[in-house]
N, C-alpha and C positions, 0 to 999 in steps of 0.2 A: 504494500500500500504506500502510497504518497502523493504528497499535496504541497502546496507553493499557500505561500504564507502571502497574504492581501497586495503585500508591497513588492512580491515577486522577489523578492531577494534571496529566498530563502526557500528549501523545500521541508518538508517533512517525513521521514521517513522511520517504521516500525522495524526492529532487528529480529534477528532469529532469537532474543532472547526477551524480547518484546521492551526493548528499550524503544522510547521516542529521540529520536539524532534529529538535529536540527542543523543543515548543510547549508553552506554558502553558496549560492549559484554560479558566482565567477569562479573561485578559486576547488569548492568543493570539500572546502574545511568543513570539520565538526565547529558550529559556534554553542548548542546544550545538547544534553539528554539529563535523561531520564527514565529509572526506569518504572515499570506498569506492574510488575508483580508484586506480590506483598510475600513478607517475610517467606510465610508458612506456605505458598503455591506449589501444590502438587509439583511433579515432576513431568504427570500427564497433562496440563496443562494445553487448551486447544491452542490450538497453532492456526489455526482459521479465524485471520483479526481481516475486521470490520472497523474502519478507521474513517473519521470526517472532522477538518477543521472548519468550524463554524464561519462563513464570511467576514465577520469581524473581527478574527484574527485571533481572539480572547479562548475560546473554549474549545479541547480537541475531543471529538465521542470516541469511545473505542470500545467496543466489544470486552465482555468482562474475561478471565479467564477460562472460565467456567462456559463461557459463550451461549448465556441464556441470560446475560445480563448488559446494559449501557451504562459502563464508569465516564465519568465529564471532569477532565481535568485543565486545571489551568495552562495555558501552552506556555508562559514565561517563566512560569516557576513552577513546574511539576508537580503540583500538588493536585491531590486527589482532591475534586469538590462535593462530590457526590455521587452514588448510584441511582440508578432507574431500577424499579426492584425485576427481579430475576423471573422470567417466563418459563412458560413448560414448552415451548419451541426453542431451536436458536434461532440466534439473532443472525439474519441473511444480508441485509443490507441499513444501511443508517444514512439519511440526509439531512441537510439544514436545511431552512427555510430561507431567501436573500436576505431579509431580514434579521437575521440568527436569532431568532424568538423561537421560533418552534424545532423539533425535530423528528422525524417521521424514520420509523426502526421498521420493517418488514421481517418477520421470521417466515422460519421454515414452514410452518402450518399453513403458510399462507393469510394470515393473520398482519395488518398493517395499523400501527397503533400514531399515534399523531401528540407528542409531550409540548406542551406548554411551559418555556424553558420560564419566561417571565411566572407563571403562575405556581413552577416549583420553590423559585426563588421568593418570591413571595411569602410561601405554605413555613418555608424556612425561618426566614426571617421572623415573622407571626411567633414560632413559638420558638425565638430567641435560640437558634440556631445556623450559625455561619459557617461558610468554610472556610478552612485555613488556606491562606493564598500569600503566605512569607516566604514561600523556598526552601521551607527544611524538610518539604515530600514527607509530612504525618498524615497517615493515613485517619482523621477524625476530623466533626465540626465542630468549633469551638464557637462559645459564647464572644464575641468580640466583633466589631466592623467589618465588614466586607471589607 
């Protein structure tokens, strides 16, 4: 999977270890990564990612390991923001919306579900929970500002 960051300078690309690389387009350099698994990730872990940076640059979707779930993480500083809770399909494809408000996930059953990125964030917010968006990739929301 890969994607070119709004300003074109830059592509995104997933590894075989499911790290997020963040490439330079002229020279080709690594400028971040990060990676997507959490401590305890199986070893079986699906290798079939489903990856989309949101138009506006801010949120990357990716397929959870588990590949029945949509993790949304910050794309400048790797932090986990949230998941979409986990389906009895996988997850076949994920798009943004132009606007990067919504995001629309197709699974395997055939099943097309349509997320309200605004109205999560909101649900969030309401009961005084944020996510962490400093850089040190904790996997948790904490009580604090956006």
């Amino acid at each position: 999977m890969i994607s070119f960051t709004p300003d074109s300078h830059q592509i995104l690309i997933v590894d075989e270890k499911r790290s997020v690389v963040s490439l330079d387009v002229e020279t080709g350099a690594s400028v971040t990564s990060f990676s997507t698994l959490p401590a305890n990730a199986p070893d079986n872990w699906s290798r079939a990612l489903n990856v989309s940076l949101s138009p506006d640059g801010t949120k990357l979707a990716l397929s959870s390991f588990s590949d029945r779930a949509i993790d949304l993480w910050h794309r400048e500083t790797g932090c986990l923001l949230y998941s979409l809770p986990e389906q009895v399909a996988a997850v076949y494809c994920v798009a943004w919306s132009p606007d990067s408000r919504r995001l629309a996930v197709s699974l395997s059953n055939g099943a097309i579900e349509i997320w309200s990125i605004e109205e999560i964030e909101r649900i969030l917010a309401d009961l005084e929970l944020y996510p962490a968006v400093s850089g040190d990739n904790t996997r948790e929301i904490r009580g604090a500002n956006w």
